[in-house]
FIDOTOR-877574 format. One record per residue (C-alpha): x, y, z; residue number from 1; chain. Coordinates in steps of 0.02 Angstrom, whole numbers, plus 50000, padded with zeros to 5 digits. Layout:
BEGIN
      x      y      z  fipa  vexvex
      X      Y      Z   NUM       A
...
% end
This chain:
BEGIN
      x      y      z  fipa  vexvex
  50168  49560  49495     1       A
  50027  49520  49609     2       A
  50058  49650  49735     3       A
  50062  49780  49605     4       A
  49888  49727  49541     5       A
  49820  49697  49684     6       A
  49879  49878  49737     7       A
  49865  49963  49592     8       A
  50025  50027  49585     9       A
  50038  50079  49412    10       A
  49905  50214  49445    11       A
  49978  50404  49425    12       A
  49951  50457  49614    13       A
  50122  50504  49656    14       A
  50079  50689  49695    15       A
  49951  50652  49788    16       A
  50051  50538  49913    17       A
  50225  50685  49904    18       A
  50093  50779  50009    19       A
  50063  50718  50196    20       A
  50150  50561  50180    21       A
  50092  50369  50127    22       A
  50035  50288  50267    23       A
  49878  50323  50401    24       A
  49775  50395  50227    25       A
  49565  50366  50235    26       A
  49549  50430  50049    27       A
  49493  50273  49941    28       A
  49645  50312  49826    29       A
  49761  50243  49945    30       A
  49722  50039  49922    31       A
  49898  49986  50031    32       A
  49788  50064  50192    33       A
  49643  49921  50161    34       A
  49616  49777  50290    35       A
  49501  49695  50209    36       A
  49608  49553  50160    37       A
  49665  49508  50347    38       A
  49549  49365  50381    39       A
  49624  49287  50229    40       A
  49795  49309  50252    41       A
  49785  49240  50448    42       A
  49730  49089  50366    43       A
  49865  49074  50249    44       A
  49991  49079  50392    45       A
  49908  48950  50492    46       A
% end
């Protein structure tokens, strides 16, 4: 449930994603491209 908050995942943006694939986006829309949360995840696996 987290991941899908955290994503926003429940957001209608299916079209745009059909067109030029999900992954290696820049648009804002696209919050599974972030790396902003890096730093804290490193620590978590420490």
């Amino acid at each position: 449930a987290t991941i899908v908050k955290e994503l926003q995942l429940l957001r209608p943006i299916f079209r745009q994603t059909a067109a030029y694939g999900h992954f290696g986006r820049n648009e804002d829309g696209f919050l599974w491209e972030r790396t902003d949360k890096v730093e804290a995840l490193k620590d978590l696996c420490k």
